[in-house]
N, C-alpha and C positions, 0 to 999 in steps of 0.2 A: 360919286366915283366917276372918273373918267377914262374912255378905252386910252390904253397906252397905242394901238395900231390908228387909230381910224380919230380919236378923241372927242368921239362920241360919247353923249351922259346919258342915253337909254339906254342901262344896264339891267336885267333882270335873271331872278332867278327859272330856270327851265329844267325839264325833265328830259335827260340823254340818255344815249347809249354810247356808254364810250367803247370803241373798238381794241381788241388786244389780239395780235396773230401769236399761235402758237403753232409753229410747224408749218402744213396747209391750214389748218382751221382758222378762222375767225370767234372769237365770243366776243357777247355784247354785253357789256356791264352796266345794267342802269344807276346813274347818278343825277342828282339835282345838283347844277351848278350856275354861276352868274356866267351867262352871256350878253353878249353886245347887239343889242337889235339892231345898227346898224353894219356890220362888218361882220358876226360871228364868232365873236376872238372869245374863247373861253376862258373863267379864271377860276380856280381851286383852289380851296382852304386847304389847310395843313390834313386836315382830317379826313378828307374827302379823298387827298392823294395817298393818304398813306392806306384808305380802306382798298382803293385800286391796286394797291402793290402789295397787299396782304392777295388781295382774290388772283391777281396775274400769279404769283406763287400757287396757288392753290391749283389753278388750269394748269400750271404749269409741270407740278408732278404729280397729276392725276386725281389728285383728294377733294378738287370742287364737285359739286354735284348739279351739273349741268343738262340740260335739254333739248335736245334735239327738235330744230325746227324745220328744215329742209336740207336738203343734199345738192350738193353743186358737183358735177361730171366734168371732168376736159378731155375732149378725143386726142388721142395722141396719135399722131400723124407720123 
């Protein structure tokens, strides 16, 4: 396989956290996907995206069962 950005052939599989914002919040949804060791261009099977847009649904009306890792403050001035 070759990068489509960069056309780079070190492609491998990695373990991520793909971001999803809901509202203010951020979650992390770990997935293993092929990335590009040279450039970072990520690429997702069929399966992979469809389990991220089952879980974005699930953040998204309350029903995932998520964990709280830290607290992010902003002063409002």
């Amino acid at each position: 396989m070759q990068c489509v950005i960069c056309h780079g052939t070190e492609i491998e599989t990695r373990h991520v956290d793909e971001e999803v914002l809901v509202e203010r919040d951020v979650v992390f949804i770990p997935v293993d996907v092929l990335v590009c060791r040279s450039c970072g261009e990520r690429y997702y099977d069929r399966k992979t995206k469809q389990y991220l847009e089952v879980v974005t649904e699930k953040v998204k009306n309350g029903t995932a069962q998520l964990r709280d890792v830290g607290r992010v403050s902003v002063f409002a001035a």
